[in-house]
DSSP file (Angstrom, degrees, kcal/mol; ACC not computed):
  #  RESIDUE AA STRUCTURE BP1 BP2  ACC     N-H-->O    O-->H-N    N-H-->O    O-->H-N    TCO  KAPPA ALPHA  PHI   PSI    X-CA   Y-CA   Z-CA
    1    1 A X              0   0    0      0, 0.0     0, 0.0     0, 0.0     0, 0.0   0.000 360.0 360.0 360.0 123.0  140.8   90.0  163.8
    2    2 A X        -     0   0    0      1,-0.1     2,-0.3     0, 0.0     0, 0.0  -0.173 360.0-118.2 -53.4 134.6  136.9   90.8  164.0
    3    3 A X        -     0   0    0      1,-0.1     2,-0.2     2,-0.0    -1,-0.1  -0.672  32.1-110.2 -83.9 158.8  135.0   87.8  165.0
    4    4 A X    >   -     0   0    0     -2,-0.3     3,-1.0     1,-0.1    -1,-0.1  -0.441  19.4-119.7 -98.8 124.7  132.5   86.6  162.2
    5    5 A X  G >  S+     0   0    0     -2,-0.2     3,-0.8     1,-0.2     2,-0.3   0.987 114.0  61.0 -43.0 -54.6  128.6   87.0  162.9
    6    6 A X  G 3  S+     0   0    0      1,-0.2    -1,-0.2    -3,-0.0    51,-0.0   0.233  90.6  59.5 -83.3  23.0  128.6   83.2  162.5
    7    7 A X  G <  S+     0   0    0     -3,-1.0    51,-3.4    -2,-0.3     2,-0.5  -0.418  91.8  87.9-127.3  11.3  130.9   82.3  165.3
    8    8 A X  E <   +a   58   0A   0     -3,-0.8     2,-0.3    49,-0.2    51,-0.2  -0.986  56.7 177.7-114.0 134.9  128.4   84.0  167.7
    9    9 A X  E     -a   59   0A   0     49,-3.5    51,-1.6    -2,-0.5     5,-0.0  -0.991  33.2-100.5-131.4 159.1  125.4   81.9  169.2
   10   10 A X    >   -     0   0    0     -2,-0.3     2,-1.2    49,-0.2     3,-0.7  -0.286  44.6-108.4 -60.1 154.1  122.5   82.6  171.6
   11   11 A X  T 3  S+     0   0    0      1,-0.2    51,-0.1    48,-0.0    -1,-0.1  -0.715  83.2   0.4 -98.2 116.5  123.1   81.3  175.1
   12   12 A X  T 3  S+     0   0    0     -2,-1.2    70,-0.8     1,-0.3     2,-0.3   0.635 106.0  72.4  79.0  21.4  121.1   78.4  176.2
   13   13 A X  E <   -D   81   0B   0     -3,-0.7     2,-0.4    68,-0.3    -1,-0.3  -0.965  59.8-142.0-160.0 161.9  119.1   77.4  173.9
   14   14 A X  E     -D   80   0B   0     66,-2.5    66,-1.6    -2,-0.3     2,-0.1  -0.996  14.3-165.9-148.5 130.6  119.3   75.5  170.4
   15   15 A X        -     0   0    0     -2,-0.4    64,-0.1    64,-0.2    14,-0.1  -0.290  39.2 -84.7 -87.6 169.6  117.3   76.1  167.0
   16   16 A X        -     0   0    0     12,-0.3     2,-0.4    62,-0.3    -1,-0.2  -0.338  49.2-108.3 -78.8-166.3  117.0   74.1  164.2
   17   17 A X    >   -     0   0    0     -2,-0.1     3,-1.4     1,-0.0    12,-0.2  -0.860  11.3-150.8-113.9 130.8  120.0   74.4  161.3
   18   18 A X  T 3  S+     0   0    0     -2,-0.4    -1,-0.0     1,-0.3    -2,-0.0  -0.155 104.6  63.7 -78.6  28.5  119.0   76.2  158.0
   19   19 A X  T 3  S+     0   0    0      3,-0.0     2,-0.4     0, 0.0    -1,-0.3  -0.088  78.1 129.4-154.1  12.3  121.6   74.0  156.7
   20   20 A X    <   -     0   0    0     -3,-1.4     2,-2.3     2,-0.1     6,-0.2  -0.605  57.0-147.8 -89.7 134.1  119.3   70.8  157.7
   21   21 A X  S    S+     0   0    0     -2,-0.4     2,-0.1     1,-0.1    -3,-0.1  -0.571  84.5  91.4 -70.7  97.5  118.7   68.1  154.8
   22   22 A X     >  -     0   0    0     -2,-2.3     4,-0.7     0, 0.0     5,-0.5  -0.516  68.9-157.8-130.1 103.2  115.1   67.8  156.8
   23   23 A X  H  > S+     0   0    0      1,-0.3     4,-1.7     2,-0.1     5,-0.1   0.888  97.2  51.8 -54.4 -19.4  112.6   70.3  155.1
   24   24 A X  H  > S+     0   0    0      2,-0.2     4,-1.1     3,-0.1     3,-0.3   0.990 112.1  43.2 -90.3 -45.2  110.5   70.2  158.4
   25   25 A X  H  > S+     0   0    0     -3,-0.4     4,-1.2     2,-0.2    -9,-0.2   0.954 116.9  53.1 -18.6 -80.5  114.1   71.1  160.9
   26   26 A X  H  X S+     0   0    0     -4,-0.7     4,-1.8     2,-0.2    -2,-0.2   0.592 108.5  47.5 -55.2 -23.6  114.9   73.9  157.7
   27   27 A X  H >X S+     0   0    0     -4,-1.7     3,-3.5    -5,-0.5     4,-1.0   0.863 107.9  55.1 -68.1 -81.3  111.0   75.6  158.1
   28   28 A X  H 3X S+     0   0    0     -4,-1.1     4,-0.7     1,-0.3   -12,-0.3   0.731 115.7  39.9 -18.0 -26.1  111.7   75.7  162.0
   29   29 A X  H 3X S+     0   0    0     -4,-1.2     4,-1.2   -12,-0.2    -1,-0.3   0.967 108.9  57.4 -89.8 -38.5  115.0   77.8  161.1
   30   30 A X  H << S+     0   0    0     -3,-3.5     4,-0.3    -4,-1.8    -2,-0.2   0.805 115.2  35.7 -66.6 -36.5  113.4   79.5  158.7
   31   31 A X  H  X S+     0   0    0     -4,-1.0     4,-2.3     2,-0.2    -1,-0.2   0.710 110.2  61.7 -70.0 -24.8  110.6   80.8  161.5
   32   32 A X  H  X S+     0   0    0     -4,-0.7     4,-1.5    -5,-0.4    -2,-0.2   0.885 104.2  46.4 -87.4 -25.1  112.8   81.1  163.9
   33   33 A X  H  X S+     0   0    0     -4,-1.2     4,-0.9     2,-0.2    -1,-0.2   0.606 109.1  56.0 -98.8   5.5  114.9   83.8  162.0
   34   34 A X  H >> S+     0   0    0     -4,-0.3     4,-2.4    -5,-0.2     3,-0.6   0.939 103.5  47.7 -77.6 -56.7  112.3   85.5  161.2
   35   35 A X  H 3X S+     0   0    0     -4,-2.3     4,-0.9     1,-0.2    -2,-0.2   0.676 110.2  59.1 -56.8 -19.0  111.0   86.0  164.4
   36   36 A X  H 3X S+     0   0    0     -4,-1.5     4,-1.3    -5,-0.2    -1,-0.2   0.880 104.6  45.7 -13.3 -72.4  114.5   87.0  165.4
   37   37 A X  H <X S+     0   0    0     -4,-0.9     4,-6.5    -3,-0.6     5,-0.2   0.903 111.8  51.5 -71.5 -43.4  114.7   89.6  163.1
   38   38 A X  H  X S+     0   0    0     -4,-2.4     4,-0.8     2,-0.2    -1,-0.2   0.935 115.5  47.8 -55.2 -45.1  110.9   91.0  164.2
   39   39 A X  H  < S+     0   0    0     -4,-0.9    -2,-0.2    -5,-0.3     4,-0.2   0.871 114.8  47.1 -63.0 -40.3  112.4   90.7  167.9
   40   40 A X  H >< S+     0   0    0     -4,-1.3     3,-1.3     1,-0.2    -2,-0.2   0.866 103.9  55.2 -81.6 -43.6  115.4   92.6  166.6
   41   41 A X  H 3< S+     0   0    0     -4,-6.5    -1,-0.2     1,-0.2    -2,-0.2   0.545  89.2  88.4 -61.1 -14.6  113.9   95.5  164.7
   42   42 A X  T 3< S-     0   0    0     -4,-0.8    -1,-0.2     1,-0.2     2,-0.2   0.780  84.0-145.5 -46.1 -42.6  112.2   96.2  167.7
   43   43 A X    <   +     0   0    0     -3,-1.3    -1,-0.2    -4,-0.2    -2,-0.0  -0.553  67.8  85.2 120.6 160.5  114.7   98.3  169.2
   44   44 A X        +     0   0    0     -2,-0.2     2,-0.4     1,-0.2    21,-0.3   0.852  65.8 160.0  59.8  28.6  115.8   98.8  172.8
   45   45 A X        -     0   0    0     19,-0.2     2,-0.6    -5,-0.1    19,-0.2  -0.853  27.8-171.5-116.6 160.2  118.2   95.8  172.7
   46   46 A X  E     -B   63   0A   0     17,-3.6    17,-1.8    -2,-0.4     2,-0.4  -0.965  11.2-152.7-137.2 139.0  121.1   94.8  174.8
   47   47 A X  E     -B   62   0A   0     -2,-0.6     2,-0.5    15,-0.2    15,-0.2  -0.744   7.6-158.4-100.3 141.5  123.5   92.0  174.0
   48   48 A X  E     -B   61   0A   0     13,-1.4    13,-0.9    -2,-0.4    -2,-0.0  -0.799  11.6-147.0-121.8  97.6  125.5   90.0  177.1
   49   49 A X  E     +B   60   0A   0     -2,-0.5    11,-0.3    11,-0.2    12,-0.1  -0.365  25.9 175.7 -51.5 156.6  128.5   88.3  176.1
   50   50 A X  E     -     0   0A   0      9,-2.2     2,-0.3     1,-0.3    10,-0.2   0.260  51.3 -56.7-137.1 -19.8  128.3   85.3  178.7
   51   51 A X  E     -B   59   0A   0      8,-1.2     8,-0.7     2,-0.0     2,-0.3  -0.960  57.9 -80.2 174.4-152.6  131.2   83.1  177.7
   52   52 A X  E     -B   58   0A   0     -2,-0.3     6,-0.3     6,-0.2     2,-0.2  -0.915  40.6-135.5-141.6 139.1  132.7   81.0  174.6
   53   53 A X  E >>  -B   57   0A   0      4,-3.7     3,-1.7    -2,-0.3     4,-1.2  -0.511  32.7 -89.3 -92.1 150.2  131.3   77.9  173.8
   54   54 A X  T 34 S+     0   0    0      1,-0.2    -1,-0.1    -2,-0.2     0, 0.0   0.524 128.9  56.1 -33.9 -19.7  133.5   74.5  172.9
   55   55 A X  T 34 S-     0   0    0     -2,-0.5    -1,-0.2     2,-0.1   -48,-0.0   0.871 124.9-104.6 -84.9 -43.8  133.6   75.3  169.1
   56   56 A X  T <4 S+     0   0    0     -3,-1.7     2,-0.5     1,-0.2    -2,-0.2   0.500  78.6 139.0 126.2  44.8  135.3   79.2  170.1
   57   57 A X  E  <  - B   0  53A   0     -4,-1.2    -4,-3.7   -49,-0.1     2,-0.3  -0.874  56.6-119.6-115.5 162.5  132.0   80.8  169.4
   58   58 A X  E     -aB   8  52A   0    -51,-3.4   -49,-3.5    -2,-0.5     2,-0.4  -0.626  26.4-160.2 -86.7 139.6  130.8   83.6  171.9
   59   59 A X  E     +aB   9  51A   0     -8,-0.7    -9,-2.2    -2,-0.3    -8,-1.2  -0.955  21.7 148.8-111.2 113.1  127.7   83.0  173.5
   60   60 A X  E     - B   0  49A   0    -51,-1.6   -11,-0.2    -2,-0.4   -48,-0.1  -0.941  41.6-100.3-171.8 166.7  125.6   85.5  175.0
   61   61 A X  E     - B   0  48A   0    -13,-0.9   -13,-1.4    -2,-0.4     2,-0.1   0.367  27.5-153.2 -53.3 165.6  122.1   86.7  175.9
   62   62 A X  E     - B   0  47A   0    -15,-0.2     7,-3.6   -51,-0.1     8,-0.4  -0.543  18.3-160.0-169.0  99.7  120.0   89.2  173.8
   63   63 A X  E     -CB  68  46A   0    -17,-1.8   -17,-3.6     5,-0.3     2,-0.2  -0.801  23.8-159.1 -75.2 153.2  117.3   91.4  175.2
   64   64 A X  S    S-     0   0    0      3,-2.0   -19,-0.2    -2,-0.3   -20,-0.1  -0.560  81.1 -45.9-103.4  41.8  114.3   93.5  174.8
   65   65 A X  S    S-     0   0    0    -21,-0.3     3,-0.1    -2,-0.2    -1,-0.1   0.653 126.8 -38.0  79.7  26.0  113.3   95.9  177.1
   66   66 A X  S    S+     0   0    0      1,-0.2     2,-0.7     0, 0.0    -1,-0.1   0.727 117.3 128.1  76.1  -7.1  113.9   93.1  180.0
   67   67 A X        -     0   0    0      4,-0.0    -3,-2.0     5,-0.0    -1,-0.2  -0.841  57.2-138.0-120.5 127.0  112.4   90.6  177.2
   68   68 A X  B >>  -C   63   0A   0     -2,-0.7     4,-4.3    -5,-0.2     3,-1.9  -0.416   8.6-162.8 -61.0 109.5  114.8   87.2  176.5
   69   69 A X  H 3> S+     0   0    0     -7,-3.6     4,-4.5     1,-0.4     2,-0.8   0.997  99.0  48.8 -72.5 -49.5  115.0   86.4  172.6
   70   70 A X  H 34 S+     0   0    0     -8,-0.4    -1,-0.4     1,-0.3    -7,-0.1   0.153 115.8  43.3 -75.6  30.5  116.3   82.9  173.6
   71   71 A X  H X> S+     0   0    0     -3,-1.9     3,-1.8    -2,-0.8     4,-1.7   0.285 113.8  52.5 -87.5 -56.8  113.2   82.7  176.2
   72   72 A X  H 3X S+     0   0    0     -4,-4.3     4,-1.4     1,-0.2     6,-0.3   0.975 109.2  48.0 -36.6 -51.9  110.9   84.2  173.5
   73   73 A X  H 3<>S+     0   0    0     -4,-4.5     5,-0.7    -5,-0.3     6,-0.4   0.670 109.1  55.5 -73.6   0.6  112.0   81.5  170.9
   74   74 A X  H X45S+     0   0    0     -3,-1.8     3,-2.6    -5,-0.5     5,-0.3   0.876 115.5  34.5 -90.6 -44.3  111.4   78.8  173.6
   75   75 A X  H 3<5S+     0   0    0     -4,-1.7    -2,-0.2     1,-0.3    -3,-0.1   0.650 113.8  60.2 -93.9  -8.5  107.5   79.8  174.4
   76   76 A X  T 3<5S-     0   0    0     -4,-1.4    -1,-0.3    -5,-0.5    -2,-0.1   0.652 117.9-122.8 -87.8  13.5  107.3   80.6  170.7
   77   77 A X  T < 5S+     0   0    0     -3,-2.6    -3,-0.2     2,-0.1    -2,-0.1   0.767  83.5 111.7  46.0  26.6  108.3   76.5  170.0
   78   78 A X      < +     0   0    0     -5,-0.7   -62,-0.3    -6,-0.3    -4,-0.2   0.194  69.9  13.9-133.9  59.8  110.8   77.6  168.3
   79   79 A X        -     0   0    0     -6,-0.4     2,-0.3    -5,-0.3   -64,-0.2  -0.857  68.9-134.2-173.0 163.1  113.8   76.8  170.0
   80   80 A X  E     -D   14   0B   0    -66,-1.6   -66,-2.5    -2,-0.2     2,-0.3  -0.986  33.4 -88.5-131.2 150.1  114.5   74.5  172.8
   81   81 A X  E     -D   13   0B   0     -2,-0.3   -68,-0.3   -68,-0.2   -69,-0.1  -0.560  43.0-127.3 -25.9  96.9  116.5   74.8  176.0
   82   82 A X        -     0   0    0    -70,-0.8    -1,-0.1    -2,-0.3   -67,-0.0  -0.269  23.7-171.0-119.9 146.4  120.0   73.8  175.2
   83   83 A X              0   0    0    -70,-0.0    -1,-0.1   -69,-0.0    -2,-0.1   0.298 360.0 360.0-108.4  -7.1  121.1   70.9  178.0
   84   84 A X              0   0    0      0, 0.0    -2,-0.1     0, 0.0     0, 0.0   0.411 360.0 360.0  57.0 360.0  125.1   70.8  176.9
């Protein structure tokens, strides 16, 4: 069975939820997949599965030419280091 785009997550770091009742969380998601997608259209990326996280969703890395979306979305404040 193909795994589900939404049963994938970035690795090490955590966004807000577009599915948050807090309109100020649901902007932060809203930016944060935008710049995503700007990151993404870029080109020149390579995904690194890295593991599966307690829920069963695959975790891995996503670069850009040697630049880290989940390090991008951290210096862009919009995403934070995830701590487990």
């Amino acid at each position: 069975m193909k795994q589900a785009i939404f049963d994938q997550r970035i690795a090490n770091i955590d966004t807000a939820e577009m599915r948050a009742k807090c309109d100020a969380e649901r902007e932060l998601a809203i930016q944060a997949k935008a710049f995503t997608h700007e990151f993404l259209k870029q080109g020149d990326i390579v995904i690194t599965q890295t593991g599966v996280d307690r829920y069963g969703r695959i975790l891995a890395t996503v670069q850009r030419r040697g630049e880290d979306l989940g390090e991008a979305l951290i210096a862009a404040g919009l995403a934070r280091k995830w701590k487990g």
